[in-house]
C-alpha positions as CSV (number, residue, x, y, z in Angstrom):
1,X,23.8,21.6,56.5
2,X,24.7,18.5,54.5
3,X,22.8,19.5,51.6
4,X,24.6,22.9,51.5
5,X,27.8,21.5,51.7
6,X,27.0,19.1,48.9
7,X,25.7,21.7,46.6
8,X,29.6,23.6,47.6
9,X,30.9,20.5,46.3
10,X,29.5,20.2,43.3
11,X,29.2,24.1,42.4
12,X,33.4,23.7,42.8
13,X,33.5,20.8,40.7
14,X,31.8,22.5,38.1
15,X,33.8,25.6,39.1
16,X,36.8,23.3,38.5
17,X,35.7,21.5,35.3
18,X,34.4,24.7,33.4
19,X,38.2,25.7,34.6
20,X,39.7,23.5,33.0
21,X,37.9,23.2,30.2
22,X,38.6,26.5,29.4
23,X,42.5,25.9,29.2
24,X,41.8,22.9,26.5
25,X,40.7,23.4,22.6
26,X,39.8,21.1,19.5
27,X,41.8,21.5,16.6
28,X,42.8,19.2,13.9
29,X,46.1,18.1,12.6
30,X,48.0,16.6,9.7
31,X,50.9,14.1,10.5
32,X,53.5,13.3,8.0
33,X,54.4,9.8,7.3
34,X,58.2,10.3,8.9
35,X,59.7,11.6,11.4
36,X,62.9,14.3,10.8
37,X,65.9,14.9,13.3
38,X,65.7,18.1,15.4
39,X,67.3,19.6,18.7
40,X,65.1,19.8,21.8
41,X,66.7,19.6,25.4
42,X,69.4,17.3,23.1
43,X,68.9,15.5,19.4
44,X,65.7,14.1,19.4
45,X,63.3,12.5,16.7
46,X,60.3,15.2,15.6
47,X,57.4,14.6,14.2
48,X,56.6,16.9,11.1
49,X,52.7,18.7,11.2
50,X,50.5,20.7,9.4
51,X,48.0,23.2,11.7
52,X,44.6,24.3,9.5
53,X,46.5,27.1,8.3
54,X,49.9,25.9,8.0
55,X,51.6,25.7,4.3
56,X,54.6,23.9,5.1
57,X,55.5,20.7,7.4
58,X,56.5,22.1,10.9
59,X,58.4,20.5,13.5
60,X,56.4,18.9,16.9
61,X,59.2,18.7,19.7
62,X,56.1,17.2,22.0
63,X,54.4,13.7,22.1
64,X,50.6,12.8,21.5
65,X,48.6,11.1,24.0
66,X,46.5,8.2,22.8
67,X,48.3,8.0,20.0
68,X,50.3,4.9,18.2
69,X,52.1,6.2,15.4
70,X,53.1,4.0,12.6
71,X,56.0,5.0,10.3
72,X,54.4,5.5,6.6
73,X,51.0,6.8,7.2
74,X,50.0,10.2,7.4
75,X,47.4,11.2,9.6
76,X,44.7,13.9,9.9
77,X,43.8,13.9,13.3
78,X,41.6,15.6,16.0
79,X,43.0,17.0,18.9
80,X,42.8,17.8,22.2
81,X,45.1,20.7,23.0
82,X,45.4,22.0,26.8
83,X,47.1,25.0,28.1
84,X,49.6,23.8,31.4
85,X,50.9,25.8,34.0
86,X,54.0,26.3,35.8
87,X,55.9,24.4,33.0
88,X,59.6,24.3,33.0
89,X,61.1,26.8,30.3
90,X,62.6,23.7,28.1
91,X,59.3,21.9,28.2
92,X,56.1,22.2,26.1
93,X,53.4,24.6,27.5
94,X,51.0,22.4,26.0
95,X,49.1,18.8,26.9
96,X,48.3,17.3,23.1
97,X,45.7,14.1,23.3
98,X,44.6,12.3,20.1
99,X,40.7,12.7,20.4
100,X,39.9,11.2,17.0
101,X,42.1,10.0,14.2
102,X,39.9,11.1,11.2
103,X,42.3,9.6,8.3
104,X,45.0,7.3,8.5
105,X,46.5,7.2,4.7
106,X,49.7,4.6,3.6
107,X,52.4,7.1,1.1
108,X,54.2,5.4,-1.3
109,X,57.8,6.0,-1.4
110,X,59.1,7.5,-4.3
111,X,61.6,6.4,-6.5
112,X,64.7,7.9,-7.5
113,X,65.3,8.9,-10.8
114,X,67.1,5.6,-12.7
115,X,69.4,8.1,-15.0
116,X,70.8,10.0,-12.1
117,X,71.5,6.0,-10.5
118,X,73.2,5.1,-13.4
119,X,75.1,8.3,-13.7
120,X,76.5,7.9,-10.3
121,X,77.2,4.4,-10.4
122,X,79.2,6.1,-13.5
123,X,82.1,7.3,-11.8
124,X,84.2,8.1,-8.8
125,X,83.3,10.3,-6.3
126,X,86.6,12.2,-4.8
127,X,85.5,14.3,-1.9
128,X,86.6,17.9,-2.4
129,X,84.2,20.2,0.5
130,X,83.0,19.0,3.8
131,X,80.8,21.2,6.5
132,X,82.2,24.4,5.0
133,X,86.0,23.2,4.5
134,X,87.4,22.9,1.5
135,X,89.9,19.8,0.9
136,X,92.9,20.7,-1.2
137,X,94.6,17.2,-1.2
138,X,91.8,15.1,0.0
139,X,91.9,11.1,-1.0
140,X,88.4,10.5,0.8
141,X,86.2,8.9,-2.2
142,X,82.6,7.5,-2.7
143,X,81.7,4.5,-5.2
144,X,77.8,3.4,-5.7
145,X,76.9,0.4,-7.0
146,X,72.8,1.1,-7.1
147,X,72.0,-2.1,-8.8
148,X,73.1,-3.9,-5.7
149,X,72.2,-1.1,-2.7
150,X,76.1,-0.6,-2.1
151,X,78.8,2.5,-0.9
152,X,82.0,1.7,-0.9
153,X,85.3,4.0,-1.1
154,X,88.2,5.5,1.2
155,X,88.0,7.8,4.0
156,X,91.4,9.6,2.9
157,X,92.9,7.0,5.4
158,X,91.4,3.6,5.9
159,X,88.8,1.6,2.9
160,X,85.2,1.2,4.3
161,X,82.0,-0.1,2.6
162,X,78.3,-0.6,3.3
163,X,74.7,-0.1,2.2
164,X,73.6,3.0,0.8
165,X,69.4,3.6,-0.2
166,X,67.7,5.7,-2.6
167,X,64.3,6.9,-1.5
168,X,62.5,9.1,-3.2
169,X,63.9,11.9,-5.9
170,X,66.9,13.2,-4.0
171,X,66.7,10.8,-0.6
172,X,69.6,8.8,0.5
173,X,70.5,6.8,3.4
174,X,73.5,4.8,4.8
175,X,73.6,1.9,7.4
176,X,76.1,-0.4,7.9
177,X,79.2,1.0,6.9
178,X,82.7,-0.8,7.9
179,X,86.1,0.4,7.8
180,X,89.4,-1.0,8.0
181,X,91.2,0.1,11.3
182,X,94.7,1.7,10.1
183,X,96.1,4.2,12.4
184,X,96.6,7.3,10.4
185,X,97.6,10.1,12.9
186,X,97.7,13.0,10.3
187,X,94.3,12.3,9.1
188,X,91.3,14.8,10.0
189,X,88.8,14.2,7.6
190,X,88.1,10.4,8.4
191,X,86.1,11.0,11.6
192,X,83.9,13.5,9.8
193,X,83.5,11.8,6.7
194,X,82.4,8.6,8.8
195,X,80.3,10.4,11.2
196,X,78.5,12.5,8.1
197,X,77.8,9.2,6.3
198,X,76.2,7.7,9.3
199,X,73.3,10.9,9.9
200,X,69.9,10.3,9.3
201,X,67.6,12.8,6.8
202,X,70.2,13.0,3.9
203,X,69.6,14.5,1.1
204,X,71.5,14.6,-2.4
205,X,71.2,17.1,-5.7
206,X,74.1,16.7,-8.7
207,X,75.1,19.9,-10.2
208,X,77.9,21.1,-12.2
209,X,79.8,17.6,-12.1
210,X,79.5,17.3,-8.2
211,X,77.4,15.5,-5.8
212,X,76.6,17.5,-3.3
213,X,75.1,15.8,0.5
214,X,72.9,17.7,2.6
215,X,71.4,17.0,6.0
216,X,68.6,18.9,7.1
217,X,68.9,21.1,3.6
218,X,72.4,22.6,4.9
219,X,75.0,21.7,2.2
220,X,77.9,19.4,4.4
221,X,79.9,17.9,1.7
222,X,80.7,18.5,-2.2
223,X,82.2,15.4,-4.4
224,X,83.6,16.0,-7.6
225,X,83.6,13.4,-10.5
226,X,86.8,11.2,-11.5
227,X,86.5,9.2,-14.2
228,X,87.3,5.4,-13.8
């Protein structure tokens, strides 16, 4: 009787593992050297992947297991990917476990384009369009100095300044931006112009005399030229 339940036991672990094993697959990824913004359950850090048939990068909203990510590398990595069940409706249906990491590569930044530096450290930038609104009397303005990593300028109410950082051909980043603290009650463009200045993934194109920003490659403000 002992032997028969034994052999039960181990015909429903087998039962079990087969099971299981069934709900999981190999594949292998591609990881890109940064991570981008994107919107799960709220604003969350993605990383960007390539499947074996994908052409572009395409956001991951879930986490690797036995993984440790480092900033600057892509990957190509083998994965363990299992089916769940019963999984919330805002959660992943999927269990993703780094099985192998087959290549681990540095990138080199790129570097912006010195004429377009020198072109904006040029002039002035007045701020004419921002997310979808055009300003008719807007003072909000934008001055690079590119030699020394610096924005400075006026949010239509108050004078700020801080760090700005070209990456790559049409990257651009903020950090560290002050302002003075004047109260300016019929001012409506300062809290957007501050709180677009301060978002991650920014992108940049010149065209026609304007600098135009973009996050996540939606156009969110237009700044024409004044010459100094």
């Amino acid at each position: 009787m002992k032997k028969i339940t034994s052999l039960l036991i181990a015909l429903l672990t087998i039962t079990q593992f087969a099971k299981a094993a069934s709900n999981s697959e190999i594949i292998t990824m591609e990881i890109k050297e940064n991570k981008a913004d994107c919107t799960g359950v709220g604003p969350m850090k993605c990383y960007l992947v390539k499947y074996k048939n994908s052409k572009d990068w395409e956001y991951f909203y879930s986490g690797f297991q036995n993984f440790k990510y480092q900033a600057g590398y892509r990957y190509k990595v083998q994965v363990k990917r299992t089916k769940l069940k019963n999984v919330p409706a805002d959660a992943s249906s999927y269990k993703y476990k780094v099985v192998k990491v087959l290549s681990k590569k540095k990138v080199k930044a790129e570097k912006a384009d010195a004429k377009v530096l020198a072109f904006l450290d040029k002039y002035n930038w007045k701020l004419l369009s921002i997310n979808n609104k055009t300003l008719t009397n807007s003072t909000a303005t934008m001055k690079f100095d590119t030699k020394k990593g610096t924005v400075s300028g006026n949010t239509g109410c108050n004078g700020y300044g801080g760090l700005v950082q070209f990456t790559g051909k049409n990257k651009i980043a903020f950090s560290k931006v002050v302002s003075t603290q004047m109260a300016c009650l019929d001012n409506n463009v300062e809290g957007e112009f501050l709180k677009l200045i301060s978002l991650e993934n920014l992108t940049y194109d010149i065209a026609d005399q304007t600098f135009n920003l973009y996050h996540n490659q939606k156009l969110i403000a237009i700044f024409g030229l004044v010459t100094k």
